[in-house]
C-alpha positions in Angstrom: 15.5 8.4 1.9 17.0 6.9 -1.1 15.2 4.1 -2.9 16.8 0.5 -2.6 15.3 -0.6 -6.2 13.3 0.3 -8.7 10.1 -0.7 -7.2 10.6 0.9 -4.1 11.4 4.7 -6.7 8.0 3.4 -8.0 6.2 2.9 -5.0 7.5 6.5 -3.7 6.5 8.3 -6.7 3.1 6.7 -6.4 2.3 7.7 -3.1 3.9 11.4 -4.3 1.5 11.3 -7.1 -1.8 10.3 -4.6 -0.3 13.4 -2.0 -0.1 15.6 -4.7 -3.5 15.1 -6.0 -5.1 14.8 -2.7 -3.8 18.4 -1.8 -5.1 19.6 -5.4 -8.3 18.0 -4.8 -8.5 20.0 -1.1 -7.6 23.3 -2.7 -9.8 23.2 -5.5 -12.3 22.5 -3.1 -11.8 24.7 0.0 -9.9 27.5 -0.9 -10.8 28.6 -4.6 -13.8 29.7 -6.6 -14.1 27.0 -8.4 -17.9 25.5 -8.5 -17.1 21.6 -7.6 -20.1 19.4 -6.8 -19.8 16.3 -4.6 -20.1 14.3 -8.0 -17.4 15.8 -9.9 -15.2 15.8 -7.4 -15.7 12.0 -7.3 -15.6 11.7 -10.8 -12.1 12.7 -11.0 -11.1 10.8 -8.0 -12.5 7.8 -9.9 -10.7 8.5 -12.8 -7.4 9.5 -10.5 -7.8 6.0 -8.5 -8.0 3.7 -12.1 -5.1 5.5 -13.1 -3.1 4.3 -9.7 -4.4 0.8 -10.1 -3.2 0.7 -13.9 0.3 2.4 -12.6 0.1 0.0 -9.3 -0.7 -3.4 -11.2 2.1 -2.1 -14.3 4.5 -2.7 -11.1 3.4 -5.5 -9.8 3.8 -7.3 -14.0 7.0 -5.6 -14.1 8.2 -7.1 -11.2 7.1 -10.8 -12.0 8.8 -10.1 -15.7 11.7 -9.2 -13.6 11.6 -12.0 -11.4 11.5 -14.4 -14.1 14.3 -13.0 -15.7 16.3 -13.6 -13.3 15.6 -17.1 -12.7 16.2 -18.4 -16.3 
């Protein structure tokens, strides 16, 4: 699959990102010895998530700036 433009490279590397810390997140929890409550494993899926909506909304103002770019 090869991206069309630069927000579709974006939106592929963001859903990357949210696979790659999903899996992280599933292995930290099930298969190592690492001591991972139920709150700190929210608290850096919190953290993760307002990271993705910064890097989400970033895309979405980059593509108006773009859009008006081209209209001028």
């Amino acid at each position: 699959m090869r991206p069309e433009n630069d927000t579709s490279l974006y939106v592929t590397s963001g859903i990357f990102t949210i696979l790659v810390f999903a899996f992280a997140i599933a292995v930290a929890v099930g298969w190592t010895v690492l001591d991972l409550t139920t709150r700190s494993v929210f608290t850096l899926t919190a953290g993760f998530l307002l990271f993705m909506g910064v890097y989400f909304v970033s895309m979405v103002i980059y593509r108006e700036i773009d859009r008006r770019e081209r209209a001028e």
